[in-house]
C-alpha positions in Angstrom: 4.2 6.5 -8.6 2.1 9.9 -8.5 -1.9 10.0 -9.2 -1.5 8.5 -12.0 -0.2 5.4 -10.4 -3.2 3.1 -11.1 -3.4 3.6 -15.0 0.5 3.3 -15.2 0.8 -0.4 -13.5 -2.7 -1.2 -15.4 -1.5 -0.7 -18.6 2.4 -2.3 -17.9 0.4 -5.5 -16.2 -1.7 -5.7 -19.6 1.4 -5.3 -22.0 3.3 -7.6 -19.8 0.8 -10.3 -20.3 0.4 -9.6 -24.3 4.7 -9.8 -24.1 4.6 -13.0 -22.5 1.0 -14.6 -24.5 3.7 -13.8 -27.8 6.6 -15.5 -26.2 8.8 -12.3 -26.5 11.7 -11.3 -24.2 12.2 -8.0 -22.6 15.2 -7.2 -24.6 13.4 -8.3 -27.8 10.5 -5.9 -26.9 12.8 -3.0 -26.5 15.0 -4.1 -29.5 11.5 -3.5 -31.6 11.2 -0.2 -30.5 14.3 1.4 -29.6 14.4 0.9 -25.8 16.2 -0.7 -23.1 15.3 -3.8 -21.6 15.4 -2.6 -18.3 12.9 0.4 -19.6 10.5 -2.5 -20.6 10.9 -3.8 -17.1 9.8 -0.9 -15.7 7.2 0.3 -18.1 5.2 -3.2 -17.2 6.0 -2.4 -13.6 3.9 0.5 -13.8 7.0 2.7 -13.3 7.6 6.0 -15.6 9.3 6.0 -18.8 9.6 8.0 -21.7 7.3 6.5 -24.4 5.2 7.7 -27.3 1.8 6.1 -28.8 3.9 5.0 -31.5 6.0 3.0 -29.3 2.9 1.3 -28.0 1.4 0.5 -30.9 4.7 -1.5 -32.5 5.2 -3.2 -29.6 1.5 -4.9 -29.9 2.0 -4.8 -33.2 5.1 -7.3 -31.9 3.1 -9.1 -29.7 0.5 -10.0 -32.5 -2.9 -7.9 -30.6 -5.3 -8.2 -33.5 -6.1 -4.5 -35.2 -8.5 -4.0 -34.6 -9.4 -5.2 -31.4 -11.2 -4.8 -28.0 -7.9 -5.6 -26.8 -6.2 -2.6 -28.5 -8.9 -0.3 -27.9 -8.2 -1.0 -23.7 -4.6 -0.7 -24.1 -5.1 2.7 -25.7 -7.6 4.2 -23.3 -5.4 3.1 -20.5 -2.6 4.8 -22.6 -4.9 8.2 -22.8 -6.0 8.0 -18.9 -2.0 8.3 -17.8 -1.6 11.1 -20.5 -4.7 13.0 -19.2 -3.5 12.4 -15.9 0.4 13.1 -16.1 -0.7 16.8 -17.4 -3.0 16.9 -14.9 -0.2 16.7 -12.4 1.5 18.7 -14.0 -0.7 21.8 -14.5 -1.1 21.2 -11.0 2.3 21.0 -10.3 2.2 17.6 -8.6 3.6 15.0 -10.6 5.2 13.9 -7.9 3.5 12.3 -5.0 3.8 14.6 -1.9 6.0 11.5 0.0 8.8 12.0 -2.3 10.1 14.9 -0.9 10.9 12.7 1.8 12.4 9.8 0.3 16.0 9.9 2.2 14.2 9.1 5.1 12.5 5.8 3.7 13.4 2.8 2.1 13.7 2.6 -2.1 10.9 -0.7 -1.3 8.7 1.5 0.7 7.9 4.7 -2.1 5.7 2.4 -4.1 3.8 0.9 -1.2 3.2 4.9 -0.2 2.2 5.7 -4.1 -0.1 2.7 -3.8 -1.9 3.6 0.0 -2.5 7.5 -1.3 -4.7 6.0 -4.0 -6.4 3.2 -2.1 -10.3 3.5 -0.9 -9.8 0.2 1.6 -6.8 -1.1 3.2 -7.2 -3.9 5.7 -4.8 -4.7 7.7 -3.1 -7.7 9.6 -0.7 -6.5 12.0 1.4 -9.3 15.2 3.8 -7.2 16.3 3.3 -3.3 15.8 1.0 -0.9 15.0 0.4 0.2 11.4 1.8 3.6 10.5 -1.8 4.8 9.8 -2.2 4.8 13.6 1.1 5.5 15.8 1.1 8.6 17.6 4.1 10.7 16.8 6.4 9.6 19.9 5.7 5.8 19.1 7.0 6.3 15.3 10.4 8.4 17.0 10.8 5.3 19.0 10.7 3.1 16.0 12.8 5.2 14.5 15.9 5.4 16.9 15.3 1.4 17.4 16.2 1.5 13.7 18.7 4.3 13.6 19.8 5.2 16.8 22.4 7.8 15.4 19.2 9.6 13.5 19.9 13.3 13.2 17.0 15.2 15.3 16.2 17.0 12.2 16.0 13.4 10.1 14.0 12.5 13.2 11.3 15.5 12.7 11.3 14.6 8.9 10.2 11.2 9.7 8.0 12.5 11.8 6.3 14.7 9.1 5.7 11.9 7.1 3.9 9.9 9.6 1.8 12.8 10.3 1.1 13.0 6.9 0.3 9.5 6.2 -2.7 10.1 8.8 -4.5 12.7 7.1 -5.6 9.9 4.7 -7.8 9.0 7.6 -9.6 11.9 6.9 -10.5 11.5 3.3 -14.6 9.9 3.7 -13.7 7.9 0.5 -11.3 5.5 2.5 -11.6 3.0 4.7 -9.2 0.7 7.4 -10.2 -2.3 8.6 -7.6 -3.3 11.4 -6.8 -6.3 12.8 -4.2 -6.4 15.7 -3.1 -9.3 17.8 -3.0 -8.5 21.1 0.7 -8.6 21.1 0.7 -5.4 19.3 -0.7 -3.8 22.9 1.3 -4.9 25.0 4.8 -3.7 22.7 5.9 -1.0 24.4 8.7 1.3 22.2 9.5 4.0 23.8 8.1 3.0 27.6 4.8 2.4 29.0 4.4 6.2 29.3 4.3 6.1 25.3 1.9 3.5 24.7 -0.5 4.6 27.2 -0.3 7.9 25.0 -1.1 5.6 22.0 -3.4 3.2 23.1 -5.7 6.6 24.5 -4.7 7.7 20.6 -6.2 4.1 19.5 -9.3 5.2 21.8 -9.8 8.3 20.5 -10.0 7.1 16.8 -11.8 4.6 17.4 -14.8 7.0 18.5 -14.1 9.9 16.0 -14.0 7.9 13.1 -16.6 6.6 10.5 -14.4 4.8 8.2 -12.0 3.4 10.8 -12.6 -0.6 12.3 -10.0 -1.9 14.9 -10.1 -5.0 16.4 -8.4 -7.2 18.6 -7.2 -10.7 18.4 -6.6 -12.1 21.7 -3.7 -14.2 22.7 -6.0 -17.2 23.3 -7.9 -16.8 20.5 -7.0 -20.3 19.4 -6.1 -21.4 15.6 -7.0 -19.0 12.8 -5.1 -18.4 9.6 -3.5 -15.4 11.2 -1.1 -17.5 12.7 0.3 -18.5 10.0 -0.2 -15.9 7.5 1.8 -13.1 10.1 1.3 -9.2 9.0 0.1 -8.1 5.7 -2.0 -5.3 4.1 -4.6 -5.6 1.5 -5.2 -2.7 -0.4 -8.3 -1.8 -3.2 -8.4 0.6 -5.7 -11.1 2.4 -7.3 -12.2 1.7 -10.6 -9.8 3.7 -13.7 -11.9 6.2 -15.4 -12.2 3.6 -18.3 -14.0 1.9 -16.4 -11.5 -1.2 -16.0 -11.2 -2.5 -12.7 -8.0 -2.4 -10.6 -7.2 -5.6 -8.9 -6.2 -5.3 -5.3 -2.6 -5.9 -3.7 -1.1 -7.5 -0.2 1.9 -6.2 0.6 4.4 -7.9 2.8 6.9 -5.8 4.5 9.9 -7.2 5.7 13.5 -5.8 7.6 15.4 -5.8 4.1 12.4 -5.6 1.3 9.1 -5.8 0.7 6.8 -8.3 -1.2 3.6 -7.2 -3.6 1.3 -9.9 -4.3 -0.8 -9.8 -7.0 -1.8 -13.2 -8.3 -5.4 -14.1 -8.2 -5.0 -17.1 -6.2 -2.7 -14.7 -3.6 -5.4 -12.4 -3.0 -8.0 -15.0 -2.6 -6.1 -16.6 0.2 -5.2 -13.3 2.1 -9.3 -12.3 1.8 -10.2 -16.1 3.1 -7.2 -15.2 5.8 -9.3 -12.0 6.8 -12.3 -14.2 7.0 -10.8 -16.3 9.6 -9.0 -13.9 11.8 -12.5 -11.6 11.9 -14.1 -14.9 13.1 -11.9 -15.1 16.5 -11.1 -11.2 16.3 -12.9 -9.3 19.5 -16.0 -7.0 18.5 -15.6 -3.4 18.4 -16.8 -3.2 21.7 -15.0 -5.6 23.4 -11.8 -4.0 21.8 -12.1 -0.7 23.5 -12.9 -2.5 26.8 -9.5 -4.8 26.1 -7.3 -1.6 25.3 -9.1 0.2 27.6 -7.8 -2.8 30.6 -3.9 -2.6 29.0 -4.3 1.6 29.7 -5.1 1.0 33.0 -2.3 -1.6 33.7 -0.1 0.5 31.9 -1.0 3.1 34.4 -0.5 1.4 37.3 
């Protein structure tokens, strides 16, 4: 999952959903054109695979897409956007994402979620327990870490640490925006000591007035019922439009200790959005966040 992520999963969503209109199984699909089933799997999970326009064009063939068709004429522009962009990458010499070089210190569930944030333009998040890696200083994410692995290698450690740092840069980029929502919970965690989240809450302060395209707010333990409650931590990410024009619908992801989940059903989204509607409601105001972590520093400090 490099830059050319969005196109890829675009066009495998659309020639899952002509696969399954025909009533054709995996296997049959790569039966028709000399491919593996499990290659078909991945294909439609916007995963790379070797494949020719030849390829594509039997397989709708297979699944009965008129000729022609509006609906061919999508499928082959999306098929031309992750051409054009895979020799993009590679002229540039990334056709890998930049995270990859860092995979043995991640979890196999957590590359795509990475592929999928470097492309985002708004990510809102939902976080009861810790801080989202967007936002942990770099002594909070070792904490973390040795909780997880306390036998880490210091040089895994440092790597780890890299990749944090490097997740924050997207921060930076004016064409992105965070919306976070933290339960109050998430404050008063303390990995590592009080002495390290004193450092990151004054991180949290800091970002909080440097940024443009940053919103954190607070949930307070007596906020009282909202959806929050029930829905726990979750991300919603948006993409920006393909350069055909076609419209990338968004993803929650659910992370949990052995796997993660990536909903993408219309009716999944809309419930997560009404979700973020409801935990804004009781959420504190900007303001009245950086008073609240402002009270936890000075406790902390005490």
């Amino acid at each position: 999952m490099a830059g050319s992520s969005l196109p890829r999963r675009a066009l495998g969503r659309r020639l899952r959903g002509y696969r399954v209109e025909a009533e054709k199984s995996q296997l049959a699909a790569g039966l028709h054109i000399e491919m593996s089933p499990q290659s078909i799997g991945r294909m439609e999970d916007g995963q790379k695979v070797k494949i020719c326009t030849s390829q594509i064009r039997d397989l709708l063939d297979l699944y009965r897409v008129p000729n022609p068709s509006d609906e061919r004429n999508e499928i082959f522009m999306l098929w031309q956007e992750v051409r054009d962009q895979a020799l993009a990458a590679k002229l540039a010499g990334t056709a890998k994402g930049w995270w990859q070089a860092y995979t043995d210190q991640y979890e196999p569930h957590f590359d795509h979620y990475l592929g999928l944030e470097a492309v985002a333009t708004h990510l809102t998040t939902h976080q009861v327990l810790l801080l989202p890696g967007l936002l942990q200083t770099g002594d909070y994410r070792r904490a973390l870490s040795l909780v997880g692995d306390p036998t880490v290698s210091p040089a895994a450690l440092e790597r780890r640490l890299e990749l944090a740092a490097h997740r924050r840069v997207r921060l930076a980029d004016p064409s992105f925006r965070a919306d976070v929502l933290l339960s109050e919970a998430v404050l008063r965690q303390t990995p590592g000591g009080r002495s390290v989240m004193v450092e990151q809450l004054r991180h949290l302060l800091e970002m909080i007035e440097a940024s443009t395209n940053l919103s954190i707010r607070v949930v307070p333990s007596d906020a009282g019922s909202h959806l929050g409650l029930l829905t726990q931590s979750f991300t919603l990410l948006e993409f920006p439009p393909l350069a055909s024009h076609l419209a990338e619908p968004p993803i929650v992801y659910v992370e949990g200790y052995d796997g993660s989940l990536y909903l993408e059903r219309t009716d999944m989204i809309d419930r997560h959005r009404r979700a973020i509607l409801d935990i804004q409601r009781v959420a504190l105001t900007e303001h009245n966040t950086v008073q609240c972590i402002q009270q936890i520093v000075k406790e902390y400090g005490e």
